[in-house]
PyMOL Python script that loads the backbone (N, CA, C, O; Angstrom):
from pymol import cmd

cmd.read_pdbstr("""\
ATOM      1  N   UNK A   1     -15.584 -11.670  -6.654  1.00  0.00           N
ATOM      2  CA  UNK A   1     -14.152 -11.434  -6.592  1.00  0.00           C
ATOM      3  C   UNK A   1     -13.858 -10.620  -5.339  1.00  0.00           C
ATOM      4  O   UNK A   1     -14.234  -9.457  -5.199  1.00  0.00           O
ATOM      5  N   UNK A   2     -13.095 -11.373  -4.351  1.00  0.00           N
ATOM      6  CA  UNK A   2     -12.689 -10.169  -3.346  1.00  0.00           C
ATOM      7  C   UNK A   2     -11.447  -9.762  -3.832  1.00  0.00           C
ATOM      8  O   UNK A   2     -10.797 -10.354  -4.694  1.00  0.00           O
ATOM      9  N   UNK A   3     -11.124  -8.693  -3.233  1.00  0.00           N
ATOM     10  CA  UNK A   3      -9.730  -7.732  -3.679  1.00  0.00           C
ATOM     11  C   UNK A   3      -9.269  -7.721  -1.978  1.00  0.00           C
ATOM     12  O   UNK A   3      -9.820  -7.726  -0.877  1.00  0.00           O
ATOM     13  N   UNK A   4      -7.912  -7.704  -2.549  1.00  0.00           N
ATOM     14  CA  UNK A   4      -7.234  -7.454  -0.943  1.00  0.00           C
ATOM     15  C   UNK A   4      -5.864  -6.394  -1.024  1.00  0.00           C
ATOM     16  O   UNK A   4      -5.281  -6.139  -2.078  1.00  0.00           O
ATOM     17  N   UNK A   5      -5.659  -6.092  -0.291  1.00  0.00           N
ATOM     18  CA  UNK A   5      -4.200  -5.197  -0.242  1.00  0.00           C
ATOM     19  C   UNK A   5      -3.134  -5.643   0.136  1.00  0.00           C
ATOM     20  O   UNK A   5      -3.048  -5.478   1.353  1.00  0.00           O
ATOM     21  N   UNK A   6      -2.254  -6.134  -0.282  1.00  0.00           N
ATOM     22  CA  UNK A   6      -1.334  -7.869   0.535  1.00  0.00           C
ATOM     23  C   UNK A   6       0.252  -7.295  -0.346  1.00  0.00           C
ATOM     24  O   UNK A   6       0.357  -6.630  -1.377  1.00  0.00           O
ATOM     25  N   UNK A   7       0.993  -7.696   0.282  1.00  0.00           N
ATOM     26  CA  UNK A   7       2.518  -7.782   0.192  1.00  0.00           C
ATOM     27  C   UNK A   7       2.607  -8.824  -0.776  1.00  0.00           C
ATOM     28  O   UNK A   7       1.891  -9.811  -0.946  1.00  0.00           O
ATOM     29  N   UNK A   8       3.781  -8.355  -1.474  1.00  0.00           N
ATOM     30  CA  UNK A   8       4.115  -9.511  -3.070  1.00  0.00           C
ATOM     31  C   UNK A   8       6.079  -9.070  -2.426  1.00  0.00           C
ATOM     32  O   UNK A   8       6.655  -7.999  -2.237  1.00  0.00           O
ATOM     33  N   UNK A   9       6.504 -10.490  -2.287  1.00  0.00           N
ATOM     34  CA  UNK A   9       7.500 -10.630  -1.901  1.00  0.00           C
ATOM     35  C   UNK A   9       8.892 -10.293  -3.127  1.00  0.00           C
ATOM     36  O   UNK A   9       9.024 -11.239  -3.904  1.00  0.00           O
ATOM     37  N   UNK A  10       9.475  -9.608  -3.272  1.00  0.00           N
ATOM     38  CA  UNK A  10      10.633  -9.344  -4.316  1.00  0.00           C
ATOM     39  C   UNK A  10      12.184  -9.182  -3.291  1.00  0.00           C
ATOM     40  O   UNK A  10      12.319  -9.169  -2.067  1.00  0.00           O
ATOM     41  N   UNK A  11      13.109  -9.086  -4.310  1.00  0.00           N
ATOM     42  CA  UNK A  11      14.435  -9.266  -4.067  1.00  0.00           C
ATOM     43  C   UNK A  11      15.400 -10.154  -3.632  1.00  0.00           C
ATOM     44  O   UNK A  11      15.054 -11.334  -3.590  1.00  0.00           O
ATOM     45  N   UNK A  12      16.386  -9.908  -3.339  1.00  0.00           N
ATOM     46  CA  UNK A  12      17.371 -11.198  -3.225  1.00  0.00           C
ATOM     47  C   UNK A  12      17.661 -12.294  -1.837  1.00  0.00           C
ATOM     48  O   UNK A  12      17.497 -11.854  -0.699  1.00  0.00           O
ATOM     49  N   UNK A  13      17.994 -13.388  -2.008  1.00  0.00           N
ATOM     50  CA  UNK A  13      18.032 -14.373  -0.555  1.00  0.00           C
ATOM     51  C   UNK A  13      18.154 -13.410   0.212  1.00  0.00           C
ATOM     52  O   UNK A  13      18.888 -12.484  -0.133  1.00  0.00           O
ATOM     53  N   UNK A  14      17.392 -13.362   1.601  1.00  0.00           N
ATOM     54  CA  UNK A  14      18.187 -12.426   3.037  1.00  0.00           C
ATOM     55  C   UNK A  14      17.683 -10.885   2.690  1.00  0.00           C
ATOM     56  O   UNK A  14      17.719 -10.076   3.618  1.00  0.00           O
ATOM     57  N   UNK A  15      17.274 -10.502   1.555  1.00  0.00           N
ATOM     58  CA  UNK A  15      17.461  -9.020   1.290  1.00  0.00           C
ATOM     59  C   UNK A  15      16.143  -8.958   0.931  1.00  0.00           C
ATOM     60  O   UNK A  15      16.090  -8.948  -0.299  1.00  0.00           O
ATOM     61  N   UNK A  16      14.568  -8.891   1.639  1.00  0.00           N
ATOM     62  CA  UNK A  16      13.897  -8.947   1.291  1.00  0.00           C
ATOM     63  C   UNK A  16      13.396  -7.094   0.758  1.00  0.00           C
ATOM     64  O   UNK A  16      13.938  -6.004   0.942  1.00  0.00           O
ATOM     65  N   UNK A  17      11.989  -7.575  -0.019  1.00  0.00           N
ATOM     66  CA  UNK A  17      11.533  -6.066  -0.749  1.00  0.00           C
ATOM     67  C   UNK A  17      10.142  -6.442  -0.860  1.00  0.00           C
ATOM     68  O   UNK A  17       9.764  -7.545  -1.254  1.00  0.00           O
ATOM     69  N   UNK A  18       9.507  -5.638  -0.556  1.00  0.00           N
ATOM     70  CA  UNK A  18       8.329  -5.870  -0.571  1.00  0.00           C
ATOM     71  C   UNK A  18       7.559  -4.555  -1.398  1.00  0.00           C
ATOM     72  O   UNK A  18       7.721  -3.388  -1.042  1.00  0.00           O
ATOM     73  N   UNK A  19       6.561  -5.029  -2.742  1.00  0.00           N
ATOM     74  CA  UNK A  19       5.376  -4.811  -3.359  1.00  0.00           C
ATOM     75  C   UNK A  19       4.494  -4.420  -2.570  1.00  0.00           C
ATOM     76  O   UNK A  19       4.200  -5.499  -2.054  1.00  0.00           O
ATOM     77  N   UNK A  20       3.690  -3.491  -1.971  1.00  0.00           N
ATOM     78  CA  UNK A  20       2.323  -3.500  -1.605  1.00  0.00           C
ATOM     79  C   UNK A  20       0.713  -3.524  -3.113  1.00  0.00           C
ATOM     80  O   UNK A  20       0.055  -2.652  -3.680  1.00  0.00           O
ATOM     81  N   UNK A  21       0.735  -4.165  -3.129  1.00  0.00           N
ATOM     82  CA  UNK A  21      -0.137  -4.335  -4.035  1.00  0.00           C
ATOM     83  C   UNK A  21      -1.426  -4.838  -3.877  1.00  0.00           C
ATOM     84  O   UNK A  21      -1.787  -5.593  -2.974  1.00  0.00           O
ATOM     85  N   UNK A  22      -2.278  -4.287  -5.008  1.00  0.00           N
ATOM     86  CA  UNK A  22      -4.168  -5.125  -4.710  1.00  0.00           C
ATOM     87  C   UNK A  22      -3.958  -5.741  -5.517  1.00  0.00           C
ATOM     88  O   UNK A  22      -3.179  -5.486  -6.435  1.00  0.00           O
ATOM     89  N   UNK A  23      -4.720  -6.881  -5.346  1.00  0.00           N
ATOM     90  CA  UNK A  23      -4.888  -8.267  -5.771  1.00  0.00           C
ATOM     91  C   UNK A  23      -6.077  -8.978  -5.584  1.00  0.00           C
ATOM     92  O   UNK A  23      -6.574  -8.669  -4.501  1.00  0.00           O
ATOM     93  N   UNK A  24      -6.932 -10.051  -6.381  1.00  0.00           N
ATOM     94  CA  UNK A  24      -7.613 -10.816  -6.268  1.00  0.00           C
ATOM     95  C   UNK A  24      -7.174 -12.046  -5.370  1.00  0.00           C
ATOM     96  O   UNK A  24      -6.386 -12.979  -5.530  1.00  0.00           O
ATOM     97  N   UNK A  25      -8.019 -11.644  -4.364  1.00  0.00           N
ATOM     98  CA  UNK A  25      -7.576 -13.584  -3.211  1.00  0.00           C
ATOM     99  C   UNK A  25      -6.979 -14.402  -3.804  1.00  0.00           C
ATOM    100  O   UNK A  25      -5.898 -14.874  -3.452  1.00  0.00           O
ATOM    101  N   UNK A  26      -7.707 -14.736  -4.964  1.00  0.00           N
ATOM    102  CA  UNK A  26      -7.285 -16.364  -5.786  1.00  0.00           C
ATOM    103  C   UNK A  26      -6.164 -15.976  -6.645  1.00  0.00           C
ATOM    104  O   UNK A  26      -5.561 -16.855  -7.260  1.00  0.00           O
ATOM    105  N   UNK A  27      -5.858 -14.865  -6.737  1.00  0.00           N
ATOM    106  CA  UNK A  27      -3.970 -14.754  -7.379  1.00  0.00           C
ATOM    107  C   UNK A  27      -3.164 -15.427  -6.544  1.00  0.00           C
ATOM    108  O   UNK A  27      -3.458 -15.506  -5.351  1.00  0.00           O
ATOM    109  N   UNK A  28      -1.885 -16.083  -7.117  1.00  0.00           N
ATOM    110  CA  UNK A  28      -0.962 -16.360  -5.962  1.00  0.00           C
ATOM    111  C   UNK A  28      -0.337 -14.952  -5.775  1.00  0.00           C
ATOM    112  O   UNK A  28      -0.391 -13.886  -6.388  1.00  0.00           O
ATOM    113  N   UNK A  29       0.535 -15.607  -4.196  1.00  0.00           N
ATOM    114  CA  UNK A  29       0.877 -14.302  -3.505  1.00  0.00           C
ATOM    115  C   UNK A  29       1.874 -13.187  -4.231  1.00  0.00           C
ATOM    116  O   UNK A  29       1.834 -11.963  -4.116  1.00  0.00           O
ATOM    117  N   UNK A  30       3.009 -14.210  -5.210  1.00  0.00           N
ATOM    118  CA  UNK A  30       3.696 -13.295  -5.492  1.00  0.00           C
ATOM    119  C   UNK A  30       3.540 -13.591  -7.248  1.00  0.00           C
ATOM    120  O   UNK A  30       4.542 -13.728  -7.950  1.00  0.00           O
ATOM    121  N   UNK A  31       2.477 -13.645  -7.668  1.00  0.00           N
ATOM    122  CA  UNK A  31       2.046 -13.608  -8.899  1.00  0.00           C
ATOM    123  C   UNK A  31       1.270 -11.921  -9.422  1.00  0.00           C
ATOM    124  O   UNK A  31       1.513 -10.806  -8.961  1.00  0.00           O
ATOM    125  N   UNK A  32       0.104 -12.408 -10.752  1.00  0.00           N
ATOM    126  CA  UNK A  32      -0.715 -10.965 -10.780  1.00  0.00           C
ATOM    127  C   UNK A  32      -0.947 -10.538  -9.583  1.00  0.00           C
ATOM    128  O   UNK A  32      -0.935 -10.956  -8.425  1.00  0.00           O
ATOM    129  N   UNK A  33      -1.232  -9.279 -10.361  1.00  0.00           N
ATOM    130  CA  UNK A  33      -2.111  -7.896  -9.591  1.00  0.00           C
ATOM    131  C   UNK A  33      -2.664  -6.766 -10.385  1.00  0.00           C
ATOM    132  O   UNK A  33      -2.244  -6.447 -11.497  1.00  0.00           O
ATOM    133  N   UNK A  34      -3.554  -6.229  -9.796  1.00  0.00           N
ATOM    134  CA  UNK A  34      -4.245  -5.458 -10.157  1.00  0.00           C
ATOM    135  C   UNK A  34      -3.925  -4.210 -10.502  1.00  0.00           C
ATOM    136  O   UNK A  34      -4.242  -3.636 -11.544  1.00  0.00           O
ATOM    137  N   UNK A  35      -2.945  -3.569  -9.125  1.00  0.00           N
ATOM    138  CA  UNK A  35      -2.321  -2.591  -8.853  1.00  0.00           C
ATOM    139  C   UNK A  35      -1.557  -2.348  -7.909  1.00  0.00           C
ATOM    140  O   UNK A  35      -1.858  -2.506  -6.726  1.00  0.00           O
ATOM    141  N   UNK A  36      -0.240  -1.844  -8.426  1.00  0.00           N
ATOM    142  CA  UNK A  36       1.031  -1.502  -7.485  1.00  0.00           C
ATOM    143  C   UNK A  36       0.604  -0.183  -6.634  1.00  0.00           C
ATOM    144  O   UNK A  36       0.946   0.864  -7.184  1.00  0.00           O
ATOM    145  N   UNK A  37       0.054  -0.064  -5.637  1.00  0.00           N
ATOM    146  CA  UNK A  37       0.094   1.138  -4.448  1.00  0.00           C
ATOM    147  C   UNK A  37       1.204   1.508  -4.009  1.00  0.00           C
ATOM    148  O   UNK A  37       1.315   2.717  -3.808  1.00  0.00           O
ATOM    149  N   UNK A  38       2.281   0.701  -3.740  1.00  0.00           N
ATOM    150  CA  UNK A  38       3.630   1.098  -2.947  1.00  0.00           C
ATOM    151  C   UNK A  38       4.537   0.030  -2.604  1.00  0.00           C
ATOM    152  O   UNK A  38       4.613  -1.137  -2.990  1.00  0.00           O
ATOM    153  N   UNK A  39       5.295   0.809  -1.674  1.00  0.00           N
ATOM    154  CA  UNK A  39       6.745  -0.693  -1.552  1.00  0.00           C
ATOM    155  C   UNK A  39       6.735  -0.203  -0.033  1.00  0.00           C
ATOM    156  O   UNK A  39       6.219   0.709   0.612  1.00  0.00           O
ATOM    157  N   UNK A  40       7.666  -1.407   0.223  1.00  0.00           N
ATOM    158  CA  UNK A  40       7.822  -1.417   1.761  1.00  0.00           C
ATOM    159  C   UNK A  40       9.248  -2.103   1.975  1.00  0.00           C
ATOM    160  O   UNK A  40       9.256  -3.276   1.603  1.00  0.00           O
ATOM    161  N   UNK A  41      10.517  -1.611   2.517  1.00  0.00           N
ATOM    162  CA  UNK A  41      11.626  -2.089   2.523  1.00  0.00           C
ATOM    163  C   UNK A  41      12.327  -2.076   4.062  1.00  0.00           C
ATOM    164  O   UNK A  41      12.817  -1.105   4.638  1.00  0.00           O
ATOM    165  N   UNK A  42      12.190  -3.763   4.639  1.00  0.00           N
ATOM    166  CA  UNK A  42      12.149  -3.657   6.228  1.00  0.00           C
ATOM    167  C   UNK A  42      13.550  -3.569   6.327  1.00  0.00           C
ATOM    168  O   UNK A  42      14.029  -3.695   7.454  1.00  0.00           O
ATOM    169  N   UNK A  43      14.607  -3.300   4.989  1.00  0.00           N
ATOM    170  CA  UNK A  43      16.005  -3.834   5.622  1.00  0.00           C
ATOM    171  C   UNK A  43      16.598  -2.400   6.046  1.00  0.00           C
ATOM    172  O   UNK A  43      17.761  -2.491   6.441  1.00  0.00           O
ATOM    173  N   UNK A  44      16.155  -1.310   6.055  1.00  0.00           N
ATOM    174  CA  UNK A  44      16.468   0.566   5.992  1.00  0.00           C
ATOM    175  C   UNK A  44      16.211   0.565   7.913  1.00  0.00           C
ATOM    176  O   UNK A  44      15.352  -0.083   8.511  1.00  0.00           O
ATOM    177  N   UNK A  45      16.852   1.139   8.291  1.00  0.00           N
ATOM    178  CA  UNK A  45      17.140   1.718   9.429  1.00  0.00           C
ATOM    179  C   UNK A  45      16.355   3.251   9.446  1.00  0.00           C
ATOM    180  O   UNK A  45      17.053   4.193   9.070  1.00  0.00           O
ATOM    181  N   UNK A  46      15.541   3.424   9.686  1.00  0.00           N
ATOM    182  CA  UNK A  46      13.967   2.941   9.883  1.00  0.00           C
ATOM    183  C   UNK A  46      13.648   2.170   8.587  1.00  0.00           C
ATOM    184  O   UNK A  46      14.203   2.255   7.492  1.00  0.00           O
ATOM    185  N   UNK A  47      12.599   1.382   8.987  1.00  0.00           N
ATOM    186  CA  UNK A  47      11.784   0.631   7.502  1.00  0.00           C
ATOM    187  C   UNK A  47      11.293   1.924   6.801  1.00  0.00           C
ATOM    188  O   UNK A  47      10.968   2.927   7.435  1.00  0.00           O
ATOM    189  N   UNK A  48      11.264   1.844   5.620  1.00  0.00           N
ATOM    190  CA  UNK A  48      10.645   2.571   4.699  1.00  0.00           C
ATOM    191  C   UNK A  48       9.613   2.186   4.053  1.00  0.00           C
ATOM    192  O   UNK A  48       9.670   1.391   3.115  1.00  0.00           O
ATOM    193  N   UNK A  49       8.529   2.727   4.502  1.00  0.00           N
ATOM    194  CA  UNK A  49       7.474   2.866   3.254  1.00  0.00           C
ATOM    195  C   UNK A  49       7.176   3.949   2.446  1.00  0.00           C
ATOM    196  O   UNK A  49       7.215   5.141   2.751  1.00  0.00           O
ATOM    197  N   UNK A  50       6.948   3.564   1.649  1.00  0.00           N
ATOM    198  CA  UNK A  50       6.334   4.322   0.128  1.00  0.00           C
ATOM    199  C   UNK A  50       4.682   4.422   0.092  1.00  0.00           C
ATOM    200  O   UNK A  50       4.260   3.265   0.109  1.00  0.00           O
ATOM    201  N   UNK A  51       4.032   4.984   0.067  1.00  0.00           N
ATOM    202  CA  UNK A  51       2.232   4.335  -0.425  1.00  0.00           C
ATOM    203  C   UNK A  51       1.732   5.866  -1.299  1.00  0.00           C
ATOM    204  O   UNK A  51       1.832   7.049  -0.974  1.00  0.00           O
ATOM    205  N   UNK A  52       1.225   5.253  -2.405  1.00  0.00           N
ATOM    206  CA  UNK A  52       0.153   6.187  -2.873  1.00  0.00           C
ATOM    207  C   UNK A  52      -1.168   6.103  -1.970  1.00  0.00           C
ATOM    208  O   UNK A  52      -1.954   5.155  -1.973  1.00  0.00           O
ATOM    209  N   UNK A  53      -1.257   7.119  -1.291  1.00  0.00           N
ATOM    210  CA  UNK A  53      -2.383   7.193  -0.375  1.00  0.00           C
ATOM    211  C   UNK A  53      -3.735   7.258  -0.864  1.00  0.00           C
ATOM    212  O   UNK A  53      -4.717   6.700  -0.374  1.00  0.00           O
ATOM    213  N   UNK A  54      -3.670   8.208  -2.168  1.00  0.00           N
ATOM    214  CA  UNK A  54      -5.142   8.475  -3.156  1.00  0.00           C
ATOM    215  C   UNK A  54      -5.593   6.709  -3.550  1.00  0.00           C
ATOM    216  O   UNK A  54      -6.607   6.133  -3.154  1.00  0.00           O
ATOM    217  N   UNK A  55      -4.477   6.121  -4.447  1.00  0.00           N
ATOM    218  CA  UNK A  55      -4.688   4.654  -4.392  1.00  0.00           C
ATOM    219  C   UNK A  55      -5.420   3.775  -3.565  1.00  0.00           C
ATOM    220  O   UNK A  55      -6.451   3.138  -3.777  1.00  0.00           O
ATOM    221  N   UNK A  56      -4.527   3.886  -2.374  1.00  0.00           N
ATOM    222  CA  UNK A  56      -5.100   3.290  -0.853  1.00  0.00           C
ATOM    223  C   UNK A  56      -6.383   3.753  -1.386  1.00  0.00           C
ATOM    224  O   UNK A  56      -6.919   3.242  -2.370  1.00  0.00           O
ATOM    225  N   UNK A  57      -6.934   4.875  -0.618  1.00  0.00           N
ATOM    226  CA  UNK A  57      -7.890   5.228  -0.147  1.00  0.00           C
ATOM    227  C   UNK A  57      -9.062   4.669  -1.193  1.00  0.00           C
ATOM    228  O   UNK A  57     -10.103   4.099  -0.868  1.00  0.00           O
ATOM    229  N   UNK A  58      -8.654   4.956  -2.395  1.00  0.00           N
ATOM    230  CA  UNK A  58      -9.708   4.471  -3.638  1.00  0.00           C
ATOM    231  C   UNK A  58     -10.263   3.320  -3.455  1.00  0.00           C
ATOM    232  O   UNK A  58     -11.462   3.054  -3.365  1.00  0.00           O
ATOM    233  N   UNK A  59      -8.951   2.337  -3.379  1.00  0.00           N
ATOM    234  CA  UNK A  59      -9.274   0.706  -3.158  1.00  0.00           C
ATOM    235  C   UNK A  59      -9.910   0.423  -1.633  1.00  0.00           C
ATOM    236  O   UNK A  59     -10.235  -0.703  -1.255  1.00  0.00           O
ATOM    237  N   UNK A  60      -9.995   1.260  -1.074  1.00  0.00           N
ATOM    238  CA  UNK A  60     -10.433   0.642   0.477  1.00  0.00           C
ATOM    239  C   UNK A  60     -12.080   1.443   0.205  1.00  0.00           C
ATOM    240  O   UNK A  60     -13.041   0.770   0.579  1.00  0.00           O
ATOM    241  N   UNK A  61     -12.277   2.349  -0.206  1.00  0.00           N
ATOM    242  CA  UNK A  61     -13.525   2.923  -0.399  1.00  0.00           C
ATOM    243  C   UNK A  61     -14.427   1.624  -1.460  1.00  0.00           C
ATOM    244  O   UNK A  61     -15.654   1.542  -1.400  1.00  0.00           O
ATOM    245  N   UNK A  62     -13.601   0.710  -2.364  1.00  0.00           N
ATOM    246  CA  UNK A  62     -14.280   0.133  -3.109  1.00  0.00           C
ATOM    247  C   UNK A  62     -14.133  -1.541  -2.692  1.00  0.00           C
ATOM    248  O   UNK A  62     -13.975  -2.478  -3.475  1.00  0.00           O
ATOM    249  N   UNK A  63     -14.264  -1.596  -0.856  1.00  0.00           N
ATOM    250  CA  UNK A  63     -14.024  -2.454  -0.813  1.00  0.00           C
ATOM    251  C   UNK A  63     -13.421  -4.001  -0.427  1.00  0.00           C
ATOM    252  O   UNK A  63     -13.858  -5.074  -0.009  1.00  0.00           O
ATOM    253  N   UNK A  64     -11.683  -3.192  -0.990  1.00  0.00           N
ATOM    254  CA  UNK A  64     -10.459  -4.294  -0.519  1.00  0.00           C
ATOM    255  C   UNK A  64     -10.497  -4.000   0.885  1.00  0.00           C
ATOM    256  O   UNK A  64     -10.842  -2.948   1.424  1.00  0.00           O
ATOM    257  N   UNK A  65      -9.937  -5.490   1.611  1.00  0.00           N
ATOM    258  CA  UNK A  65      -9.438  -5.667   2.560  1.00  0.00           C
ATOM    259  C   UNK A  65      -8.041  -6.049   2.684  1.00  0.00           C
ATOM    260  O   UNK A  65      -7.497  -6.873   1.948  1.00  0.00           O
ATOM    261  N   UNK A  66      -7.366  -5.302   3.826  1.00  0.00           N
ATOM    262  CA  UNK A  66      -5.679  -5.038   3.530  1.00  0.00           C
ATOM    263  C   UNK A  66      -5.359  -6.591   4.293  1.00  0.00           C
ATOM    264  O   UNK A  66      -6.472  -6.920   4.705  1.00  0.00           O
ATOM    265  N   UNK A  67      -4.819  -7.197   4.503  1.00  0.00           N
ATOM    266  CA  UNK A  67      -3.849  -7.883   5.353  1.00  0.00           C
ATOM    267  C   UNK A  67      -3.743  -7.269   6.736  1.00  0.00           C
ATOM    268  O   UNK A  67      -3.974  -6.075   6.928  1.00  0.00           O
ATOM    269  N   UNK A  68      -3.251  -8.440   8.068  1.00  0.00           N
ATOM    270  CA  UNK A  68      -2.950  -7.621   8.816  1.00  0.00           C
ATOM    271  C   UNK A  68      -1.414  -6.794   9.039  1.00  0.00           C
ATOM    272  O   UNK A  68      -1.195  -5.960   9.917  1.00  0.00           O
ATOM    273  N   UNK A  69      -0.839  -7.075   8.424  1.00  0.00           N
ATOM    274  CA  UNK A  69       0.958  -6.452   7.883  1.00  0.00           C
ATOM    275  C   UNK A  69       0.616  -5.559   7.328  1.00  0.00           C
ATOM    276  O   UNK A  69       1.535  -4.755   7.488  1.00  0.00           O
ATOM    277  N   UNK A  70      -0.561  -4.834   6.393  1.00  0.00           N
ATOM    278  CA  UNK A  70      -0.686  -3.850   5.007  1.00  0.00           C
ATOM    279  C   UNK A  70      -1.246  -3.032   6.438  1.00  0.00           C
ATOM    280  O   UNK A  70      -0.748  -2.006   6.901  1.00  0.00           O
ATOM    281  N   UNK A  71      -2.324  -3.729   6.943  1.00  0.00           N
ATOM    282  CA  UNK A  71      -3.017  -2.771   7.603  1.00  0.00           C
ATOM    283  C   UNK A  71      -2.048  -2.207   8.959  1.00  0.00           C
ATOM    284  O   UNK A  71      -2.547  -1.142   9.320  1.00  0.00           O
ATOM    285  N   UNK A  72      -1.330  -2.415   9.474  1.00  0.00           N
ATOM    286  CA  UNK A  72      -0.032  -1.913  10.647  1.00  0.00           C
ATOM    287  C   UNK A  72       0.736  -1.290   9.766  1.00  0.00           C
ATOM    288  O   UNK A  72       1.229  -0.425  10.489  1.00  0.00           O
ATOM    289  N   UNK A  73       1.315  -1.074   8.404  1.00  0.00           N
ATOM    290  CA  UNK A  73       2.093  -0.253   7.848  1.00  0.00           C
ATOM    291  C   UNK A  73       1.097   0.899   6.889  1.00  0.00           C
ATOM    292  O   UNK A  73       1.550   1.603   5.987  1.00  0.00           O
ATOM    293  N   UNK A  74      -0.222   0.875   7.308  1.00  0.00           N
ATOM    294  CA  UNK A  74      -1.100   1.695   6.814  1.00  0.00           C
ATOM    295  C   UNK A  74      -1.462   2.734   7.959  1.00  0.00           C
ATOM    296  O   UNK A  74      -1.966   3.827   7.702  1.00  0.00           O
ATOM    297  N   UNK A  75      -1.143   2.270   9.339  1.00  0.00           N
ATOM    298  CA  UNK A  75      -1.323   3.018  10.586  1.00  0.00           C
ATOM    299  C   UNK A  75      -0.365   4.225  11.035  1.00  0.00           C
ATOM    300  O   UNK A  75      -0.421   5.332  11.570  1.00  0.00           O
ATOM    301  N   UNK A  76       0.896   2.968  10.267  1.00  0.00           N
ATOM    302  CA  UNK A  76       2.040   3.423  10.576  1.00  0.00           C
ATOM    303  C   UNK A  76       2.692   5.088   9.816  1.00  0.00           C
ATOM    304  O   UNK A  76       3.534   5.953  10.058  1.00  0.00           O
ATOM    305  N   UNK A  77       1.656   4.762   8.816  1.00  0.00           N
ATOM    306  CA  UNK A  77       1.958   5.433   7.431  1.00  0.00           C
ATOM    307  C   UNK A  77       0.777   6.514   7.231  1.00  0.00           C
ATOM    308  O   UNK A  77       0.029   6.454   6.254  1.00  0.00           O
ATOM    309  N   UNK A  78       0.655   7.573   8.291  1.00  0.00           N
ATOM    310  CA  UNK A  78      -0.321   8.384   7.872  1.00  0.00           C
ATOM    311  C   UNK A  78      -0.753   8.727   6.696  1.00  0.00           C
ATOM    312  O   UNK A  78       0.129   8.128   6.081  1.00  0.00           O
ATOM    313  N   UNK A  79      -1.494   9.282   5.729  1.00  0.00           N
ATOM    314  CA  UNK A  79      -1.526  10.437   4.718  1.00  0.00           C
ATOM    315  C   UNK A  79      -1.265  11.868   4.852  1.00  0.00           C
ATOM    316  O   UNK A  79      -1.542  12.322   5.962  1.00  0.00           O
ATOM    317  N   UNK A  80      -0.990  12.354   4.342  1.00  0.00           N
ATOM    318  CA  UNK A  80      -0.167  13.453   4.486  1.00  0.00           C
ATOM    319  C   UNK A  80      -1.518  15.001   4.696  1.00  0.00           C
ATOM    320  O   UNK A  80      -2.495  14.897   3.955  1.00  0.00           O
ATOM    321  N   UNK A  81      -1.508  15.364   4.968  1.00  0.00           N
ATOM    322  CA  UNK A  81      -2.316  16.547   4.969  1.00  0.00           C
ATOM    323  C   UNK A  81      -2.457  17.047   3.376  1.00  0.00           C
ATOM    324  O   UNK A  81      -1.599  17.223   2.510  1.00  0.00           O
ATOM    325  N   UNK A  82      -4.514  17.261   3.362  1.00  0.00           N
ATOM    326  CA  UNK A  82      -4.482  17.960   2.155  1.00  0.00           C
ATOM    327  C   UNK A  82      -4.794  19.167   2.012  1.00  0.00           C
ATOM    328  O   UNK A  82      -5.731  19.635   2.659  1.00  0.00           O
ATOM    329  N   UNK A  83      -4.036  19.958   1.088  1.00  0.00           N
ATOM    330  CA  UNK A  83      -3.933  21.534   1.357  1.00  0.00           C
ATOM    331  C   UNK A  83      -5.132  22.034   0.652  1.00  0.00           C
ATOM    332  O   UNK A  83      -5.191  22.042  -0.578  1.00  0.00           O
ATOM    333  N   UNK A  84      -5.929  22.381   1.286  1.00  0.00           N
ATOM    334  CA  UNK A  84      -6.965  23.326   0.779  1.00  0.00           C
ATOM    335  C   UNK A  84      -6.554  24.598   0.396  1.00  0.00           C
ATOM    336  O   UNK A  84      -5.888  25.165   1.263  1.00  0.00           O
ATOM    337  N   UNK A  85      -6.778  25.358  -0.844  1.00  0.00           N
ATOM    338  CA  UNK A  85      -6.903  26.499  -1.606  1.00  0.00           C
ATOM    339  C   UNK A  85      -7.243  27.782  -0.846  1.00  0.00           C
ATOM    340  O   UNK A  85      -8.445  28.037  -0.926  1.00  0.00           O
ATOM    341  N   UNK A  86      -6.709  28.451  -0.305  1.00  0.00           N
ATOM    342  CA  UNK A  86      -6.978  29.838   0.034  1.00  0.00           C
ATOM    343  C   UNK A  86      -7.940  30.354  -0.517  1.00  0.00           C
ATOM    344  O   UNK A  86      -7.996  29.659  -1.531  1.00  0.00           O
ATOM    345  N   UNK A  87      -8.665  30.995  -0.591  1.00  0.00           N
ATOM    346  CA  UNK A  87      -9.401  31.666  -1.495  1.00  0.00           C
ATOM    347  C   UNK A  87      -9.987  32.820  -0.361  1.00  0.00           C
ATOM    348  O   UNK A  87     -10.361  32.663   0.801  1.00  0.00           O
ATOM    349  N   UNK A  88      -9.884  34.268  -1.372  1.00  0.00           N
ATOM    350  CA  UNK A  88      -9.813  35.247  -0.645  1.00  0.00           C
ATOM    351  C   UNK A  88     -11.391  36.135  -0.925  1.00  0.00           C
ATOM    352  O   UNK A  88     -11.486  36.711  -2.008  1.00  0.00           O
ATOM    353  N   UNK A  89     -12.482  36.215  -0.026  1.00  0.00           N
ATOM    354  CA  UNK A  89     -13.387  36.830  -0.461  1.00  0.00           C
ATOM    355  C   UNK A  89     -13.447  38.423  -0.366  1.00  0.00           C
ATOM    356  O   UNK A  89     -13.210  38.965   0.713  1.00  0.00           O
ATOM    357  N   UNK A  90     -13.817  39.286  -1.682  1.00  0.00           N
ATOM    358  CA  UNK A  90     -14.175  40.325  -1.748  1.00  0.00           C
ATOM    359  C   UNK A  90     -15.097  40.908  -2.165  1.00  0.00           C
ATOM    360  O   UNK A  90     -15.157  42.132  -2.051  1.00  0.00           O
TER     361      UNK A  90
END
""", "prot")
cmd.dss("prot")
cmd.show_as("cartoon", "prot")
cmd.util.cbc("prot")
cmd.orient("prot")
């Protein structure tokens, strides 16, 4: 089974919305999935993305390969800095 990270097309004529989701290759495109990671909405002045990054990162550590569209809005879409704990020695 390969897994991939691929766009699942939603919303109305002209008004597109886009799913980022993992999926099995042999799903159709805008059928199952595995798991919803995020959305992506090109009609916003800037585009907006959404991504659970922990998600991402899980599924790419185990694997999936994104698309080349998932993977340019994955570039685009840093992760956010993770805050390490202070901790004060005495």
């Amino acid at each position: 089974m390969s897994v991939t990270i691929r766009l699942s097309r939603h919303g109305a004529k002209k008004r597109p919305f886009y799913r980022i989701v993992v999926a099995d290759s042999r799903y159709p495109t805008d059928g199952r999935y595995v798991e919803l990671v995020g959305t992506y909405d090109p009609k916003t002045n800037p585009p907006q993305v959404k991504l659970q990054h922990d998600k991402v990162a899980h599924w790419l550590a185990r694997g999936a390969r994104p698309t080349s569209t998932v993977a340019s809005l994955l570039k685009r879409t840093p992760a956010p800095p993770v805050e390490v704990a202070a901790t004060t020695l005495t």
